[in-house]
C-alpha positions, 0 to 999 in steps of 0.5 A, a space after each residue: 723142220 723136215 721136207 717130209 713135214 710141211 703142209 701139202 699144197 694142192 696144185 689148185 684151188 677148188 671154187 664150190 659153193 656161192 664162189 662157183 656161182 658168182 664166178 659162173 655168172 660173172 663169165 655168163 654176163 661178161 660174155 654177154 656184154 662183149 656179144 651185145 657190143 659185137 652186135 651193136 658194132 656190127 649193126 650200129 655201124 652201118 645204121 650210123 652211116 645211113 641214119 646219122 648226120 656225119 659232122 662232115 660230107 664224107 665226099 667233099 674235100 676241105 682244100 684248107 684242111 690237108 693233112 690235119 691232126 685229130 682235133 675238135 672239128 675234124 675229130 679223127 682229122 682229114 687225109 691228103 685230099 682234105 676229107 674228114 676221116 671220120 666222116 668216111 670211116 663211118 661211110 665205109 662201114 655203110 658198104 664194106 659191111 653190107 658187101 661182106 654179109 651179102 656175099 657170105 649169104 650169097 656163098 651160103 645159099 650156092 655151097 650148101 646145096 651143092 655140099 648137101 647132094 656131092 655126097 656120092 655119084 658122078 655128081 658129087 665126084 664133079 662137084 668136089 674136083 671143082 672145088 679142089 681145083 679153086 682150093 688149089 689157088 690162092 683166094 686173093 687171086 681169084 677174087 682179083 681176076 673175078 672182079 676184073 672179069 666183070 668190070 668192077 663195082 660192089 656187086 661184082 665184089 659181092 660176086 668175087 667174095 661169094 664165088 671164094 667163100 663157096 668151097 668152105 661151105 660145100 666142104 662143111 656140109 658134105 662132111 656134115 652130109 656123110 657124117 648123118 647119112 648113116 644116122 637111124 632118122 635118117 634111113 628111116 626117112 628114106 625107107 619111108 619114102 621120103 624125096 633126097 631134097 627133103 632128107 637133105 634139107 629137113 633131116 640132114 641140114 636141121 642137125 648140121 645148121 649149127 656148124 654151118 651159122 659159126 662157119 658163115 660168122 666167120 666166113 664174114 669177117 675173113 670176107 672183111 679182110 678180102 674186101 679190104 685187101 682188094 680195096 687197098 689193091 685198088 681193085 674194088 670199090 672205085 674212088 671216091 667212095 669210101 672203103 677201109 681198104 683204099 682209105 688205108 692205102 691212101 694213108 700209108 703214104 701219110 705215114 711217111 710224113 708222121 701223119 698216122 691218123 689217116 692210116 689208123 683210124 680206119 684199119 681200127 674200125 676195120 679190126 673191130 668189125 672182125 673182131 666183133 663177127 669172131 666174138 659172135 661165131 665163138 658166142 654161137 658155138 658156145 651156145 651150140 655146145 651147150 644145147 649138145 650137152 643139154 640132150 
C-alpha cells in the first residue's frame, strides 16, 4: 500500500454534541469546586483559629515534648521550643491572613484614587514620579525600613505592606483612566456637566473595576509572601505570636537534625493560602471574560 493510499488523520478530534456539553459542564464544575475550596481555605482558616478549640494552646511550650514527630497527640508534632505545631499554624492563619487583605484594601482605597485623578496636570506628573521612584526600590526593601520606621507590630506590617502595594494599583487605574477617558459616555458625562469625581468614579472606575478586584486578588496573596518574608526576617510580627514566616525560620534549624516537620507544615499552609488567593483572581477574570463576550 502506497503513502499515497492511507487514510488521512486529522490533526485533532473534534468534540460536538452531548460530548461538548459534558466536557463543558465537567471543566464548569471542576472549576467551581477548586473556587469554593480556595474560599473555604481563605475563609476557614482564620474562622478556625478564632472559633475552634485547637487541641494545644499554641503559646504554651511542652518542656517534655521538644522536637517531636507527627503523631496522635501532636498531630503535625511540636518545635524546639516544645510547642504544638498545629496549633500554631492554625494561629497564625488567624493573622498572617487578616494582615494581608487589610493591607491590600488599604493599598486599594490610596492607589485608585490617586491613579484615577494622575491622568494629566502637574498633579498627575507629581504623583507618577513618586511612584516611579518606589518602583525603582526593591519591595522588601521598603517594606523592612517601613516597619522599622514605626516600630513594629501588625499594624505597622499593615502599613509597610499597603505603602509597597499602592503603586500597582495607581498604575492599573490611571491606565484604565486614559484608556476611558476618550470613551463616548464619558465626554458625554462631561459635556453635561458632571464634576471630575463623579466621571472618575461613576463612569471610569465602573467599566475598570473588574481588572482592578483580579488585581487586589493578587496583590493579596504576594502581601502573603511579603509578610512571611518580613516574619522569617524577624522583622514583623514579635515572638511568641505565631506567623508562617518565624515559624518556618525556627524550623529550618530543625531540618538540620532531620526533624522536617516544623519547617513543612507551616510553609504548606503558607502555600495553599496563596494558591487559593490565585484560583480566586484566575476564577474572577474568567468571570470577567465572560460578561465581556456576553455584551
Amino acid at each position: 500500500m502506497s503513502i499515497q493510499g492511507l487514510p488521512r488523520t486529522s490533526p485533532g478530534l473534534r468534540v460536538t454534541g452531548w460530548a461538548r456539553r459534558g466536557q463543558t459542564l465537567l471543566m464548569t464544575r471542576s472549576s467551581t469546586i477548586m473556587v469554593a475550596a480556595a474560599v473555604a481555605i481563605i475563609v476557614g482558616l482564620p474562622l478556625m483559629a478564632m472559633f475552634a478549640p485547637l487541641p494545644h494552646d499554641p503559646l504554651r511550650p511542652d518542656t517534655n515534648a521538644i522536637g517531636i514527630a507527627p503523631n496522635g497527640t501532636h498531630w503535625f508534632g511540636t518545635d524546639g521550643n516544645g510547642m504544638d505545631i498545629f496549633s500554631r499554624t492554625i494561629e497564625a492563619a488567624k493573622l498572617d491572613l487578616p494582615v494581608a487583605l487589610a493591607a491590600t484594601a488599604l493599598s486599594l482605597v490610596v492607589g485608585v484614587p490617586l491613579g484615577l485623578f494622575a491622568t494629566s496636570g502637574k498633579l498627575g506628573d507629581v504623583i507618577m514620579r513618586v511612584i516611579d521612584a518606589f518602583a525603582a526600590l526593591p519591595i522588601i526593601v521598603i517594606a523592612v525600613v517601613s516597619i522599622k520606621l514605626m516600630g513594629g507590630g501588625a499594624t505597622d506590617v499593615v502599613l509597610a505592606i499597603a505603602i509597597v502595594a499602592a503603586p500597582r494599583f495607581v498604575r492599573l487605574s490611571r491606565a484604565a483612566a486614559m484608556a476611558l477617558r476618550s470613551a463616548r459616555y464619558v465626554e458625554a458625562a462631561a459635556a453635561i456637566g458632571c464634576s471630575p469625581i463623579r466621571i472618575a468614579f461613576n463612569h471610569i472606575f465602573r467599566n475598570a473595576y473588574g481588572v482592578v478586584l483580579v488585581q487586589a486578588t493578587l496583590t493579596a496573596a504576594n502581601a502573603l509572601g511579603t509578610i512571611a518574608a518580613l516574619n522569617f526576617l524577624g522583622v514583623g510580627v514579635k515572638p511568641p505570636t505565631p506567623t508562617w514566616g518565624a515559624m518556618i525560620n525556627d524550623g529550618v534549624s530543625m531540618l538540620i537534625r532531620g526533624e522536617w516537620w516544623a519547617a513543612a507544615f507551616p510553609t504548606i499552609a503558607m502555600l495553599l493560602a496563596i494558591g487559593s488567593l490565585n484560583v480566586i483572581a484566575g476564577a474572577i477574570e474568567t468571570k470577567i471574560e465572560r460578561v465581556e463576550r456576553a455584551r
